[in-house]
N, C-alpha and C positions, 0 to 999 in steps of 0.2 A: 497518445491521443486522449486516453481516460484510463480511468481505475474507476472500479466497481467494488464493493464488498456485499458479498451475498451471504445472505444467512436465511435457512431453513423457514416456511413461514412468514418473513419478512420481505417486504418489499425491498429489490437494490439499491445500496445508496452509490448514488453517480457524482461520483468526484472531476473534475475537467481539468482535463495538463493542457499546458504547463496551469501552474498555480500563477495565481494573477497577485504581484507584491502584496498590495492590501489586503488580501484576503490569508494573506500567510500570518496574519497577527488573528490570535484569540483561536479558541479551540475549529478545526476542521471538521471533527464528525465525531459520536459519540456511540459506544458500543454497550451492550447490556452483558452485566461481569457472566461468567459459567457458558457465552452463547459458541454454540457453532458458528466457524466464518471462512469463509474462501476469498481471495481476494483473485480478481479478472482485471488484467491488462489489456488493453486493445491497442496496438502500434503498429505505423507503417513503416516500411522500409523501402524506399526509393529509387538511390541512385549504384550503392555498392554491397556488394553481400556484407552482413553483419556476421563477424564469425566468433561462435562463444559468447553469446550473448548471457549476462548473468546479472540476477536481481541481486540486493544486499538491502539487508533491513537493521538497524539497529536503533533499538528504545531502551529509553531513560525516563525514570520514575525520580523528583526533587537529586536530579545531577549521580544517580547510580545508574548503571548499563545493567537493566533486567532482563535482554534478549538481544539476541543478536542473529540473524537468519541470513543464509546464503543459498541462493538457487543458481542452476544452471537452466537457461530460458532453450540454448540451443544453438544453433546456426539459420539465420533467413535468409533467400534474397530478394531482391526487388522481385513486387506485384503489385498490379493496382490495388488489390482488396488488400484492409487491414487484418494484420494477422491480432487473434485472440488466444490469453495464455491463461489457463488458469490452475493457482496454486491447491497444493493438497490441502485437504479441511484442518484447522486448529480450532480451538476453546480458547476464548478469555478467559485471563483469570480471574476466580473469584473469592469473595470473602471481604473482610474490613477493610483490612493492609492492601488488597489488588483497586479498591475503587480508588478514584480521583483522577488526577490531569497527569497528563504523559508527555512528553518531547520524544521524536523522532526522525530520522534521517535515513530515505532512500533515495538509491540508487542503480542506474543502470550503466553496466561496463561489457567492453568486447576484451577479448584477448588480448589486444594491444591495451589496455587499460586506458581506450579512449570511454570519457562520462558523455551519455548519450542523453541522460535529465540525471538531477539533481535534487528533491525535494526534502524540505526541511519543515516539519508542522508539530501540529499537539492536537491529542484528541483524549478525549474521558471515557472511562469502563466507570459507569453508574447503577446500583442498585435496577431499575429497570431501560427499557427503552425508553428515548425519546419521543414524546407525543406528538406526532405529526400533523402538522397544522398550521 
């Protein structure tokens, strides 16, 4: 349903799933290098229990694999409320070499390795935050 990225001091940024095709061209969201960040899931599940539900993250810096992240979200099943998950705290990285534009590719898979979304974007680690406005 959404992803959130929260950081300390900062206002949420509210990202909306699915990604809407045209909005997948040109940077998605922008991070300030050295910041604490949590990222929050919110998703519903329906019709059949999800079992082993697991995130996968993998980012690329000009076409090298810089990171690569694998969670296990858990087992859900159906309820009307959406369920909210949120990841342990990381740092961006900082310094020269860490700022600029990134590609990345997440995903969400169950035990059977059915893809539950698929998202493909770029986003920027800049010298400071973005100016909200």
């Amino acid at each position: 349903m959404s992803l959130s990225i929260q950081s300390p001091g900062r206002p949420d940024i509210f990202l909306p799933l699915p990604v809407e095709p045209s909005s997948g061209k040109g940077v998605w969201f922008t991070l300030k290098e050295g910041s604490p960040y949590k990222l929050k899931f919110t998703f519903s599940v329906s019709n059949n229990i999800v079992s082993g539900l697991r995130y996968t993250n993998t980012v690329w810096k000009t076409g090298i694999k810089v990171d690569s992240t694998k969670e296990m979200l858990g087992t859900f099943s159906p309820q009307p409320e959406p369920y909210a998950y949120v990841t342990p705290e990381e740092t961006t990285p900082s310094g020269m070499f860490a700022r600029g534009s990134y590609s990345a590719k997440t995903k969400f898979l169950d035990d059977d390795r059915k893809c539950y979304l698929q998202i493909n974007y770029t986003f920027d680690i800049r010298r400071e935050w973005p100016s909200s406005g």
